[in-house]
C-alpha positions as CSV (number, residue, x, y, z in Angstrom):
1,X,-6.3,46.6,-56.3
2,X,-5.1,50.0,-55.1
3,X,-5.5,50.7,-51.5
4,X,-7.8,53.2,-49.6
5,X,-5.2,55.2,-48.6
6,X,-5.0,57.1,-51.8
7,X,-8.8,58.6,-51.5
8,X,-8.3,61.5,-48.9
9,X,-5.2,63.7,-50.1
10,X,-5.8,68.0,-50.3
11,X,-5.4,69.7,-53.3
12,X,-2.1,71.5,-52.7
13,X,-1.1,74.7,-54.7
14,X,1.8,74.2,-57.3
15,X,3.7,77.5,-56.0
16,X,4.9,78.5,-59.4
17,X,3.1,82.8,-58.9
18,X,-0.1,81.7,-60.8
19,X,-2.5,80.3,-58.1
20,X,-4.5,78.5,-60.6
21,X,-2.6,75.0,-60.5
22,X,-3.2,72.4,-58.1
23,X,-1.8,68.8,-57.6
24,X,-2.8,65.8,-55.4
25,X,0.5,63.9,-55.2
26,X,4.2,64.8,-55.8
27,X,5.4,62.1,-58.7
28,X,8.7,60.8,-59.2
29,X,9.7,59.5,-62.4
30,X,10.9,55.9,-63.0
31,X,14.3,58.0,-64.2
32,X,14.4,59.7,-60.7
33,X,14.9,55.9,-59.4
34,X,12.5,56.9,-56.7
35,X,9.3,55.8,-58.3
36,X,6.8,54.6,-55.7
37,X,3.2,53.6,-55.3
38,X,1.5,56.9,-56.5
39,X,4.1,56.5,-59.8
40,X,2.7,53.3,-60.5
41,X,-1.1,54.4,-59.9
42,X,-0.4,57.2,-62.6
43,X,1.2,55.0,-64.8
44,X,-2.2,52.6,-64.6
45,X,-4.1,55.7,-65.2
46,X,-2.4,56.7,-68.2
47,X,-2.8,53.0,-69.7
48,X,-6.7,53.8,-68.3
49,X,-6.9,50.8,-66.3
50,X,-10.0,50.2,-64.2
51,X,-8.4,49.8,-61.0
52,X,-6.6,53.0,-61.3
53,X,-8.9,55.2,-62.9
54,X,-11.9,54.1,-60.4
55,X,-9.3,54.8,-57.6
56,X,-8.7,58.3,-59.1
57,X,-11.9,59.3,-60.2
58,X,-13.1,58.9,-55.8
59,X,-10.0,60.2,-54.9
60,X,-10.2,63.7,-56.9
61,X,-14.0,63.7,-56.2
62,X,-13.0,63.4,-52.4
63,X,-10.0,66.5,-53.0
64,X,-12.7,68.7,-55.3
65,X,-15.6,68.2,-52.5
66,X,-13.2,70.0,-49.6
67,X,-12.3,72.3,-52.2
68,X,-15.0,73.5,-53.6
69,X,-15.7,76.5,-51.8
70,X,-12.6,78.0,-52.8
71,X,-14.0,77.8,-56.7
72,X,-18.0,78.5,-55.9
73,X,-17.0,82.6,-55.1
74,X,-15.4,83.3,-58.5
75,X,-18.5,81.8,-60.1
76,X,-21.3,79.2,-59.8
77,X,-21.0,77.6,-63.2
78,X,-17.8,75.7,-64.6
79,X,-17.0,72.9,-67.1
80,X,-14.6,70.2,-66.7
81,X,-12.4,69.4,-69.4
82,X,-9.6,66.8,-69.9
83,X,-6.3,68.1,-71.3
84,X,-4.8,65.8,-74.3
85,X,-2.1,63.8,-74.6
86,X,0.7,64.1,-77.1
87,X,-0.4,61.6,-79.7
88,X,-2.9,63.1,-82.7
89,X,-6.7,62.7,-82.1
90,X,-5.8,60.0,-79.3
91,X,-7.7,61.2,-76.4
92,X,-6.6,60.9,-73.0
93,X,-9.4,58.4,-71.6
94,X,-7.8,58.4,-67.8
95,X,-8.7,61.6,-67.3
96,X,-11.8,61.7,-69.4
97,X,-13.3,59.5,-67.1
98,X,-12.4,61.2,-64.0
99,X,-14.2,64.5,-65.8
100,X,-16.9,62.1,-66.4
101,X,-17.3,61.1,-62.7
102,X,-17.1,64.4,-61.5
103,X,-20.1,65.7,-63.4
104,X,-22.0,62.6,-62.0
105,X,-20.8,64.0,-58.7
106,X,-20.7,68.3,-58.6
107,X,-23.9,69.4,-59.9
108,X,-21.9,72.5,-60.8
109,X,-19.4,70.8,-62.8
110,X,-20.3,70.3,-66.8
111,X,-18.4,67.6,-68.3
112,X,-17.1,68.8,-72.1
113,X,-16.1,65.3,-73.4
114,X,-12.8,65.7,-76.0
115,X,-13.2,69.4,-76.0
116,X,-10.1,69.8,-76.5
117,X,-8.0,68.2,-79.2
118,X,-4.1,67.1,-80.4
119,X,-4.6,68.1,-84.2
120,X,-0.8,66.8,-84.6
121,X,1.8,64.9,-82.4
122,X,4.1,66.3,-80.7
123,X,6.9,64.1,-78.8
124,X,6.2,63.3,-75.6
125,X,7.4,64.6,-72.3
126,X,8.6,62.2,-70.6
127,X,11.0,61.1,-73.2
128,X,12.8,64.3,-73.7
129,X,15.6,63.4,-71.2
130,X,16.5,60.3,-73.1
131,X,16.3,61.2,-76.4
132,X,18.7,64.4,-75.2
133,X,16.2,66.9,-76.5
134,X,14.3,69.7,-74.9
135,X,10.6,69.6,-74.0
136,X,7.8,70.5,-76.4
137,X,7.4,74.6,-76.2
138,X,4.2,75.8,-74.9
139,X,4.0,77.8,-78.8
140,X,4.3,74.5,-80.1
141,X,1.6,73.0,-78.2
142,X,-0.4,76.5,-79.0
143,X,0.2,75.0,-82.6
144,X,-1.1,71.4,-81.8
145,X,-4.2,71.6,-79.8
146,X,-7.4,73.0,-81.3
147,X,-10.9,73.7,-79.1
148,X,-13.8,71.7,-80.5
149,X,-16.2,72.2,-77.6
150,X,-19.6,73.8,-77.9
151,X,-19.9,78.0,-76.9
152,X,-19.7,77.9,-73.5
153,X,-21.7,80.4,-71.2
154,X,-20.5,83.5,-70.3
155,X,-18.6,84.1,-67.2
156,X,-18.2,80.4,-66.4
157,X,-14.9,79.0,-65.3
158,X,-13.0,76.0,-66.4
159,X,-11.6,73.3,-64.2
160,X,-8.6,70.9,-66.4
161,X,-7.6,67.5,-65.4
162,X,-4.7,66.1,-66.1
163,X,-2.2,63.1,-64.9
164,X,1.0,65.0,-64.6
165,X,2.6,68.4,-64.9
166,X,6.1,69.9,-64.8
167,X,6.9,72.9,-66.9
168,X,3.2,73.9,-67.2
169,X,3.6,74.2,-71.1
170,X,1.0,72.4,-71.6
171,X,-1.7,73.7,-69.3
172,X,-0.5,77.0,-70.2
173,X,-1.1,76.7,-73.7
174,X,-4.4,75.3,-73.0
175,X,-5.5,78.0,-71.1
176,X,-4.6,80.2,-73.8
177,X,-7.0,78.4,-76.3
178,X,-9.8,78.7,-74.1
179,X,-9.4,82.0,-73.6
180,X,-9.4,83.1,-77.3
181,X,-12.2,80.7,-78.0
182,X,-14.5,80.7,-75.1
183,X,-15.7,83.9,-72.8
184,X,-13.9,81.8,-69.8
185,X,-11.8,83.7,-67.8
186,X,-11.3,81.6,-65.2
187,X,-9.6,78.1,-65.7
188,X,-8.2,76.2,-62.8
189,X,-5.6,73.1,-63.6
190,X,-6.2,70.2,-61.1
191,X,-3.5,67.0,-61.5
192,X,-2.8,64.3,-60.1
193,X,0.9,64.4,-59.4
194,X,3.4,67.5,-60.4
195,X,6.8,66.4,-61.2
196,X,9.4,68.3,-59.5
197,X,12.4,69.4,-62.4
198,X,14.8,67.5,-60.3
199,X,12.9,64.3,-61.4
């Protein structure tokens, strides 16, 4: 069982110029050899193992309540929506269920369940390095992920969840969708870890 001490992190801004993308933990990769507890937590999320993704699903709840004020001035409405993984139509049930949970929780938050979708594979991150190839583009995941959500409201902001990021290509590409699909203008990405480039 994963211990309390994971529940009360702050949301800390990935300095990257943006201001829209915010991490609880910094991860290190098993490659990195300097994977630790908060790898192996992330790891049981992404197999969506109970443990973990009860453990998560308090501990963002916990980060997003000291938060929210910092989200309530741009606008009082906003849906939450779980970014996909790399395999086709596979959705990414870790972070589902945190969305989930935090809809049960934020009476401002809306959760849009597999709103958005991997319409083809695309090799996966985290393999690049040993496979000696580059990372998936952010055009190509322009090119892979479709928006099958319902219209959403205009003037209401976006709130994404995912596990990890690194370059951003994938948040980035997913904030482009929304944008040409929806009348949201305002989309926040909240992970749990941020990989450093380093690792």
């Amino acid at each position: 069982m994963h211990s309390d001490r994971y529940n009360r992190p702050t949301l800390q801004l990935l300095n990257d110029g943006e201001k829209n993308k915010y991490y609880l933990y910094e991860y290190r990769t098993q490659r990195s050899g300097q994977a630790n507890d908060i790898s192996r937590l992330i790891w049981s999320l992404k197999n969506n193992e109970r443990n973990a993704v009860t453990t998560l699903q308090t501990t963002m709840a916990n980060a997003l309540e000291q938060f929210n004020m910092n989200f309530f001035h741009l606008t009082r409405r906003w849906y939450c929506i779980a970014i996909p993984g790399s395999s086709a139509y596979n959705a990414n049930q870790g972070c589902e269920r945190i969305c989930a949970h935090l809809d049960s929780n934020f009476s401002w938050i809306t959760h849009l369940p597999k709103a958005l979708v991997r319409i083809q594979h695309v090799p996966s991150s985290k393999l690049a390095h040993r496979e000696g190839r580059p990372r998936s583009t952010q055009e190509r995941h322009n090119a892979t992920i479709q928006y099958n959500g319902p219209p959403l409201h205009r003037g209401a902001g976006i709130v994404l969840i995912d596990d990890i990021i690194t370059t951003g290509n994938t948040f980035n590409a997913c904030c482009d969708i929304l944008r040409k699909t929806t009348d949201c203008e305002q989309i926040f990405g909240l992970f749990i870890g941020w990989t450093p480039l380093r690792s």
